[in-house]
C-alpha positions in Angstrom: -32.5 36.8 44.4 -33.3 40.3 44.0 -36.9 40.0 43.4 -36.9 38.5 47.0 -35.2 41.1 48.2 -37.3 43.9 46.4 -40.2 41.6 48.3 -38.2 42.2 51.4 -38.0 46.2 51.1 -41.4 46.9 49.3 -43.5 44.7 51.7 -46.7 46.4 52.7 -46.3 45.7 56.4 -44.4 43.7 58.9 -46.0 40.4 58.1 -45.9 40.7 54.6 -42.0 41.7 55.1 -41.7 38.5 57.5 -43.3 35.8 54.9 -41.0 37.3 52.7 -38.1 37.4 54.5 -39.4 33.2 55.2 -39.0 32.7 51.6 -36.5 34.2 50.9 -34.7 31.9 53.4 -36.4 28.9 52.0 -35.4 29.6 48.6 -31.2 30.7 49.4 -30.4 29.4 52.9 -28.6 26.5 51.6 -27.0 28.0 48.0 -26.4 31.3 49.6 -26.3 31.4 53.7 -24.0 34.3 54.3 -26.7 36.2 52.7 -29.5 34.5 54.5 -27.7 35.0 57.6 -27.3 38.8 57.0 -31.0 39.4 55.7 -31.9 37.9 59.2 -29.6 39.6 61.2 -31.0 42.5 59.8 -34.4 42.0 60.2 -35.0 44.5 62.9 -33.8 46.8 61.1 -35.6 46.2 57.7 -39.2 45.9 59.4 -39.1 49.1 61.3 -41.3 51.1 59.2 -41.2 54.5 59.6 -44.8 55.8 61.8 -46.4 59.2 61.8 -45.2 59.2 65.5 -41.5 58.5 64.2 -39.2 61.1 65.2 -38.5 61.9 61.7 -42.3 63.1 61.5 -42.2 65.1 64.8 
């Protein structure tokens, strides 16, 4: 599970950190759905990647 995870935080981009999040849910949802449900209730906030026009980097 945490190698998913890591999948999750370390992803490239956006749509490398979606397919992951997709298997991640493939591979848990039915063993482990709390956690599924959380990762994708969470996603939002996962995927926003922080941008050079970011208020951090103004």
């Amino acid at each position: 599970m945490k190698k998913h995870l890591a999948e999750i935080w370390n992803a490239e981009d956006v749509d490398h950190a979606r397919r992951a999040v997709k298997e991640f849910e493939a591979a848990y949802g039915i063993k482990h759905s709390k956690a599924v449900a959380k990762v994708l209730n969470d996603l939002a906030a996962l995927t926003s990647l922080p941008t050079a026009t970011s208020p951090a980097f103004t």
